[in-house]
C-alpha positions, -999 to +999 in steps of 0.1 A: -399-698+412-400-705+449-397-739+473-429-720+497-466-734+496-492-717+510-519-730+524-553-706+534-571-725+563-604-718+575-607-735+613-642-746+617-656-754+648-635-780+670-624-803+635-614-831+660-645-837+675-672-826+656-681-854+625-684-831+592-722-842+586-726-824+623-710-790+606-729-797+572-765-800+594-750-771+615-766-734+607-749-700+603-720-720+584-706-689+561-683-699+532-647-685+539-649-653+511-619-636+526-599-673+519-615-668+483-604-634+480-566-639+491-564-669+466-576-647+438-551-620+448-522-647+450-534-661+417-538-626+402-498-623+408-490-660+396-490-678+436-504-709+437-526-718+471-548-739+480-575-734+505-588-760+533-623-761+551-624-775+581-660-770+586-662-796+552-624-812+551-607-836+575-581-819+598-554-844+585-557-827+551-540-803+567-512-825+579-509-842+539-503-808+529-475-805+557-459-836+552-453-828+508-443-791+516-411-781+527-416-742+534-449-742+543-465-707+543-498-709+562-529-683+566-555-688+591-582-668+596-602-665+626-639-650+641-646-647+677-667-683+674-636-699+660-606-686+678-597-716+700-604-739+672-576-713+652-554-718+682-552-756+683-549-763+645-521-736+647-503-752+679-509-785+660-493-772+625-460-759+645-459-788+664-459-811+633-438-788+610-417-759+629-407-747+600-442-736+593-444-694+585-481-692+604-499-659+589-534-653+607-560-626+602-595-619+606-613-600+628-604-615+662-565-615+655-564-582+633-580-561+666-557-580+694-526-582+672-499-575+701-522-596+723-518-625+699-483-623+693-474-620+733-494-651+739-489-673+708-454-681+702-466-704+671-481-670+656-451-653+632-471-625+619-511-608+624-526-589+597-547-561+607-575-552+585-578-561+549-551-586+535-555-590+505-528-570+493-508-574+527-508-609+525-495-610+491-464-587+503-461-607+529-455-637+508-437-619+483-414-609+510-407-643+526-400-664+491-376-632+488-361-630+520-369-595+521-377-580+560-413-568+569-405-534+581-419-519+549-454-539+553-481-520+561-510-535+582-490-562+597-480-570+634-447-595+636-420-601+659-385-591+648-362-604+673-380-606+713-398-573+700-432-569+683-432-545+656-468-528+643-465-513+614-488-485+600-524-496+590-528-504+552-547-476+535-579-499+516-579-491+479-614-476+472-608-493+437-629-523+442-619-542+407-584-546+419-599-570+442-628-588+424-625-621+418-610-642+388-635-668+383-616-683+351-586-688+370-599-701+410-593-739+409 
């Protein structure tokens, strides 16, 4: 169908010096649902993904998953506590694949979206608010070489300008979104 993987990636704290028994001892850790949640959309509309931990996985997962993928489409998402850890796996991924389409979200990019994009050359595209369904578009429109201008809830550069698009209206249907448990790997 396509030559893109995607790869979800949930930072952790600092992956390169913290040991993961220090992050599995750590409290507060919160499973990445909203990871979950895009994975189940893509799956829903038959796009593989695969999802890596760094609070759990080695950072050089990461880089494996570089080195085997040619078009590497890659979602981070990002709280306040784990922004610079976000930062450096991003700057890392670029550096080690430029080819590398980077897709973040979460809370901390989604409210400083032109903020992010002025300040992180590495950084192709923010999604503000839910992105679910944006993300999917977003990947739909990339393996299809289609442009983003039609995108809601997205922030991107399209030449030296940065583009925000109108917000994404949430559907109030929550089934569309509910999890697939017979198909999540």
């Amino acid at each position: 169908m396509n030559n893109y993987e995607i790869l979800l990636i949930n930072p952790g704290k600092n992956p390169h010096n913290e040991t993961i028994e220090g992050n599995i001892k750590r409290k507060g850790y919160m499973y990445p649902y909203s990871l979950l949640y895009l994975q189940n959309f893509l799956i829903k509309h038959h796009i593989s993904s695969k999802i890596i931990d760094l609070y759990w996985q080695p950072v050089n997962h990461i880089f494996d998953f570089l080195n085997t993928s040619s078009n590497p489409i890659i979602g981070v998402t990002a709280q306040a506590h784990s922004v610079n850890e976000a930062i450096s796996i991003i700057k890392e991924i670029k550096k080690e694949k430029p080819s590398s389409f980077i897709v973040v979200g979460g809370n901390h990019f989604g409210y400083s979206a032109i903020d992010t994009l002025e300040n992180i050359q590495e950084i192709d595209v923010v999604v503000r608010g839910e992105g679910e369904e944006t993300f999917y578009e977003l990947v739909n429109a990339k393996i299809n070489s289609f442009d983003f201008d039609s995108i809601n809830g997205i922030s991107f550069r399209k030449n030296s300008e940065i583009i925000e698009n109108i917000d994404r209206r949430v559907s109030k249907d929550l089934e569309h979104y509910s999890l697939d448990y017979e198909n999540l790997p």
